[in-house]
C-alpha positions as CSV (number, residue, x, y, z in Angstrom):
1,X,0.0,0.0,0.0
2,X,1.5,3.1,-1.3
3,X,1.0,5.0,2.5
4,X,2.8,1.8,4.1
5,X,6.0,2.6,2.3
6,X,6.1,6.4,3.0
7,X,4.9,5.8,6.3
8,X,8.2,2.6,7.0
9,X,10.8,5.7,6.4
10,X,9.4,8.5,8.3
11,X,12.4,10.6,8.2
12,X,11.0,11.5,4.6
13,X,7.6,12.9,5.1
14,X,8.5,16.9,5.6
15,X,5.8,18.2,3.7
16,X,2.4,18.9,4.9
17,X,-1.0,17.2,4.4
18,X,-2.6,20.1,1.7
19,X,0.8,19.6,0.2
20,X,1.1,16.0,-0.1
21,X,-2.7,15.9,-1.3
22,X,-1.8,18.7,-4.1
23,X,1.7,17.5,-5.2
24,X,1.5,16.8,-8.8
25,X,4.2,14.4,-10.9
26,X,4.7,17.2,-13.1
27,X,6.4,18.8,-9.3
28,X,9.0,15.7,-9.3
29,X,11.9,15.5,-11.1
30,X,14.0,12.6,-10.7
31,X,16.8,14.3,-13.3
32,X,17.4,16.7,-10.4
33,X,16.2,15.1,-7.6
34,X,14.0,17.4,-6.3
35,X,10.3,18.4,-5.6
36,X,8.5,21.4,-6.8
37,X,6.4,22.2,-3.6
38,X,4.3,25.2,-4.9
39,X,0.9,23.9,-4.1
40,X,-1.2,23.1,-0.9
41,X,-3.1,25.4,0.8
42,X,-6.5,26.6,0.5
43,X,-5.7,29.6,-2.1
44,X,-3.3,26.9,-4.7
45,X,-0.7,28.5,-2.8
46,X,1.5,27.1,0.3
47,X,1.3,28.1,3.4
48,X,3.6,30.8,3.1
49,X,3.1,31.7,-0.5
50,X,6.5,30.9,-1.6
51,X,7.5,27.7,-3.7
52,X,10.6,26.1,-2.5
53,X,12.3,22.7,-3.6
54,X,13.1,19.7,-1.1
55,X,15.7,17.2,-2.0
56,X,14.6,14.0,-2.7
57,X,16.6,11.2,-1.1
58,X,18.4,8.8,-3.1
59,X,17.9,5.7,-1.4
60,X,15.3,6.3,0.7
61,X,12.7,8.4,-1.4
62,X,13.7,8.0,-4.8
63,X,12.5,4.3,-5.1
64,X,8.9,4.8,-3.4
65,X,8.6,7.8,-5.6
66,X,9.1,5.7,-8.6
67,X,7.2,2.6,-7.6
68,X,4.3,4.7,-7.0
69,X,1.8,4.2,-10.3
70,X,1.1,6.8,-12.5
71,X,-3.1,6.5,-12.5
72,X,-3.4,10.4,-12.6
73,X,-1.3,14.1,-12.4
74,X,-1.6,13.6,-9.0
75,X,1.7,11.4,-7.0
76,X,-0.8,10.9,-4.5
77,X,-4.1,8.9,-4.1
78,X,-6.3,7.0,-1.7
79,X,-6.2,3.1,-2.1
80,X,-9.7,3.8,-3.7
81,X,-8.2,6.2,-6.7
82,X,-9.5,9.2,-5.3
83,X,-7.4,12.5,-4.5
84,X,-5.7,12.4,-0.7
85,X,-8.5,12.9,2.3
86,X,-6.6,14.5,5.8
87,X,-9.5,12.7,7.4
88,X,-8.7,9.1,5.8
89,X,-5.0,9.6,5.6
90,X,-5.0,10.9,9.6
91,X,-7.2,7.6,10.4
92,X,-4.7,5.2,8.1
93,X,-1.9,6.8,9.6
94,X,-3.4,6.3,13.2
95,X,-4.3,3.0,12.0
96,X,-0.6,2.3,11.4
97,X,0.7,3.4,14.4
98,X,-1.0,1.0,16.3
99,X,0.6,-2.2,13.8
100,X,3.5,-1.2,14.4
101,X,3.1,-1.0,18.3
102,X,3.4,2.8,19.1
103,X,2.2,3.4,22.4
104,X,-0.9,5.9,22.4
105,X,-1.2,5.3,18.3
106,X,-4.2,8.0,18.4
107,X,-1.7,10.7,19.5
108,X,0.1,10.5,15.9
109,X,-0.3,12.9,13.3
110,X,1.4,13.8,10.1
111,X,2.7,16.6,11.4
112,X,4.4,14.6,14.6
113,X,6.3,13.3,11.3
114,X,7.1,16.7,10.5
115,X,8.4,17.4,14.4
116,X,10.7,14.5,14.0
117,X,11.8,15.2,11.0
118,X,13.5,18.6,12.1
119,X,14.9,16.6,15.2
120,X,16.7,14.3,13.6
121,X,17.8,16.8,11.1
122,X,19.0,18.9,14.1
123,X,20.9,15.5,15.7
124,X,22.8,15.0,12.7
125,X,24.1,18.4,12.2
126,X,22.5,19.6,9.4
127,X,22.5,23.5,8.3
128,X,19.7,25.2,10.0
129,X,19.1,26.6,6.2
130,X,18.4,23.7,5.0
131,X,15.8,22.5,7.3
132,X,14.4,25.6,7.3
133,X,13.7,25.5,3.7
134,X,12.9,22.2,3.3
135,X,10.4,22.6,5.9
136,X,8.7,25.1,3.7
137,X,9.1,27.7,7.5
138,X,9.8,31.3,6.7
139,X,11.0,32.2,10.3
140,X,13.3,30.0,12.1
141,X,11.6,31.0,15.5
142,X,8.7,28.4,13.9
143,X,11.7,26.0,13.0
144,X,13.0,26.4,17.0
145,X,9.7,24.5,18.5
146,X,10.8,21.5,16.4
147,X,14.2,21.4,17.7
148,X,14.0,19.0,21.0
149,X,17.3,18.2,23.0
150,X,18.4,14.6,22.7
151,X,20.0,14.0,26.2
152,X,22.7,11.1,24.6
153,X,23.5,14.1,22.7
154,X,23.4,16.7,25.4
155,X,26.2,14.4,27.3
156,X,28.4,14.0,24.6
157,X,28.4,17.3,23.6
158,X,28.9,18.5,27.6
159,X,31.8,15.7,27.5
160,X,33.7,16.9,24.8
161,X,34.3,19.9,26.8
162,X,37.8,20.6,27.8
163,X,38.3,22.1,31.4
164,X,42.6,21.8,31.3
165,X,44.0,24.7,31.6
166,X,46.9,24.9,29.1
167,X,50.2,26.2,30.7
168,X,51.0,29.5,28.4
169,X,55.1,29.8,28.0
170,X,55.9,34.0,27.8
């Protein structure tokens, strides 16, 4: 079921649900590896009015992007052939959850995809830019409420501090 494979490699759903619902193949491009968000909000639009293009990652992405079958303009569509319902896709997704053992499955949303997207984009170092963008967030005081501290991480980066005072030869 194409919203199984998306939903096994979470670290790839960044984009929102009037996005996903509006995203057209004509807005992939596997020559460049990217997608053209420019749609998903109520007005055509996205949220913030401003297209931006999101990476699309080689191994991870790329094949469930090309698997997907080509039954319409639109990369997207309920198991039934119709365009993307929020309400259905937040019900499979809860649905989901609880197969795969989550505890409180009801608690998950697309957009707690979203929040753990920018996390673990945060724990592995990447450019604030580039999550920001990706994201589709035009101020990164949006882009701090995703950022959560990872305590492992806290340590290590608290360990790697140096307190040795280095002898200083006039």
């Amino acid at each position: 079921m194409i919203f199984q494979s998306i939903f096994n490699d979470i670290r790839d759903i960044l984009i929102r649900i009037g996005e996903l619902q509006q995203l057209r193949w004509e807005d992939v491009d596997f020559d460049l590896n990217v997608i053209h968000i420019q749609r998903g909000g109520g007005d055509g639009k996205t949220k913030d009015k401003e297209d931006r293009f999101i990476p699309i990652h080689a191994r991870k992405l790329k094949p469930i992007l090309r698997s997907l079958p080509r039954k319409s303009e639109m990369v997207f569509l309920m198991p039934d052939g119709r365009q993307v319902s929020p309400k259905k896709l937040r019900a499979y997704l809860k649905s989901l959850s609880k197969q795969c053992g989550f505890q409180n499955p009801r608690q998950y949303k697309l957009h707690t995809f979203r929040y753990f997207f920018a996390s673990y984009c945060a724990q592995q170092n990447l450019s604030y830019k580039y999550i920001l963008e990706w994201m589709g967030h035009s101020s990164s005081a949006i882009l701090d409420m995703y950022f959560t501290m990872n305590d492992r991480q806290a340590q290590a980066a608290m360990n790697s501090l140096s307190f040795t005072i280095e002898k200083v030869e006039n």
